[in-house]
DRENTIMAR-472102 format. One record per residue (C-alpha): x, y, z. Coordinates in Angstrom, 2 decimals. Layout:
N
       px       py       pz
        X        Y        Z
...
//
This chain:
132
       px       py       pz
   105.62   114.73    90.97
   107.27   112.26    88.65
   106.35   109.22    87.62
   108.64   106.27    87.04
   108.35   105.99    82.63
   109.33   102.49    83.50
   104.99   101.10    84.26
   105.22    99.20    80.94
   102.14    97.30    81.94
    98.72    97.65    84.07
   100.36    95.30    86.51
   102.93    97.34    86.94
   101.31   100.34    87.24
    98.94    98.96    89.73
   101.81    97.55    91.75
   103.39   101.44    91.66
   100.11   102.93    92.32
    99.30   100.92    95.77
   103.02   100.92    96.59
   102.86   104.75    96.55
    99.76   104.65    98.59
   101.73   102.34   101.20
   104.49   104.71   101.71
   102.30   107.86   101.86
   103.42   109.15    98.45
   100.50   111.18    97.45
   102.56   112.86    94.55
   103.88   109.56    92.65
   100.38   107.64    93.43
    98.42   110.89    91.76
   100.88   110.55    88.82
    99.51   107.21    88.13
    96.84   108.87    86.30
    96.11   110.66    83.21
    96.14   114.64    83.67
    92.41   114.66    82.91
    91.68   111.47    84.48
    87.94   110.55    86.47
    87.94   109.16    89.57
    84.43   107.93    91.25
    85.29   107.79    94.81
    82.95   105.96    97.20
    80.91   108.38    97.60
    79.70   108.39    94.10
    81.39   112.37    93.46
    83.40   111.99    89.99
    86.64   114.04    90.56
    88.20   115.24    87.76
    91.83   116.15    86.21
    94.85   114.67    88.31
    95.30   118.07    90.80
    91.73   117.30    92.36
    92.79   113.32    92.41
    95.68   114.22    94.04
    93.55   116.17    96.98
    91.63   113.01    97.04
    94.59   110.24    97.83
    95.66   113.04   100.76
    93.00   112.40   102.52
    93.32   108.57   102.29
    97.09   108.98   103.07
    96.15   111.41   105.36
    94.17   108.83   107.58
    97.28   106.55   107.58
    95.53   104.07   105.59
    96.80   100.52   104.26
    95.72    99.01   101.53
    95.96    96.05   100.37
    94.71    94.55    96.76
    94.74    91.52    94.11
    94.23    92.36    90.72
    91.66    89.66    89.64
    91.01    90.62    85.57
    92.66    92.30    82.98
    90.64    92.89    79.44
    92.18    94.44    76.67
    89.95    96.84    75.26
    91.63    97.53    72.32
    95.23    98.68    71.62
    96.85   100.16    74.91
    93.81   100.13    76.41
    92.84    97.88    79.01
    89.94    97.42    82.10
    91.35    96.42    85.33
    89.24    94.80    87.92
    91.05    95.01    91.44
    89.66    93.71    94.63
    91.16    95.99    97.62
    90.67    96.46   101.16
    91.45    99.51   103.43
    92.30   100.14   106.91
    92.88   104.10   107.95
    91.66   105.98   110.64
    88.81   108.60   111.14
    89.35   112.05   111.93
    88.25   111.06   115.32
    90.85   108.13   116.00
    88.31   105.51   115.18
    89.27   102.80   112.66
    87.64   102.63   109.20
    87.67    99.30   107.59
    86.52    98.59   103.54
    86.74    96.53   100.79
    85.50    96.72    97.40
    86.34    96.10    93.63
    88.14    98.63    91.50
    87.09    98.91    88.40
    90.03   100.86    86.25
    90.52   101.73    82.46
    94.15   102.72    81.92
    95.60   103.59    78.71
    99.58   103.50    77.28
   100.48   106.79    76.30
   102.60   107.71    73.28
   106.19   107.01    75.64
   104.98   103.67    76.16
   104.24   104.74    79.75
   100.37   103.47    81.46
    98.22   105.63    83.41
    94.62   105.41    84.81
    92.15   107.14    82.97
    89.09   105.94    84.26
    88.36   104.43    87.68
    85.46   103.73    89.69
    86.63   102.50    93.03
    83.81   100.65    94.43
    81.28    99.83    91.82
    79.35    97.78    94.01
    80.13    94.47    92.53
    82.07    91.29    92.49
    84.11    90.29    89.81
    83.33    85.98    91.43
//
């Protein structure tokens, strides 16, 4: 499961992240975060440390999902820290064939570790808000 040391920014590791999740990568998209990284998945279960986030993105790969997204903001929170807000939308299919269609507004906190690299620690994937 390695992770390209090259994500020098939050765009970039947002743009490895989603690219991962394109091509069905579960291992390099789970590396995008922190080993004790939260996730709040949609619906509303915090899933902790990066083996139970990795289960998670399976089953979205799993469904053969697309997604597309924009980051709209970037804050710096303080140094290498910084809260991402992404607007995404995802196509997959149910485990019955049907399709499943969503949008909704990421809301990240990612951090620069001590190599320079970033990775998510934080991220609440549909807060239930619009950045507009």
């Amino acid at each position: 499961m390695g992770f390209d040391a090259s994500c020098d920014s939050p765009e970039t590791l947002t743009e490895r992240f989603f690219s991962a999740v394109g091509r069905g990568d579960a291992g390099h998209a789970c590396a995008a975060f922190e080993e004790g990284a939260a996730i709040l998945s949609d619906q509303r279960a915090t899933v902790v440390g990066r083996e139970a986030i990795g289960e998670l993105l399976s089953n979205v790969i799993g469904s053969r999902a697309t997604v597309d997204h924009h980051v709209h903001r970037i804050h710096p929170a303080g140094p290498g820290l910084c809260v991402l807000y992404t607007e995404w939308s995802y196509r997959g299919l149910e485990p019955d064939g049907e399709v499943a269609l969503n949008t909704g507004v990421a809301l990240s906190v990612v951090r620069r570790g001590g190599d320079g690299t970033w990775r998510v620690a934080f991220a609440d994937v549909n807060p239930g808000w619009s950045p507009r």
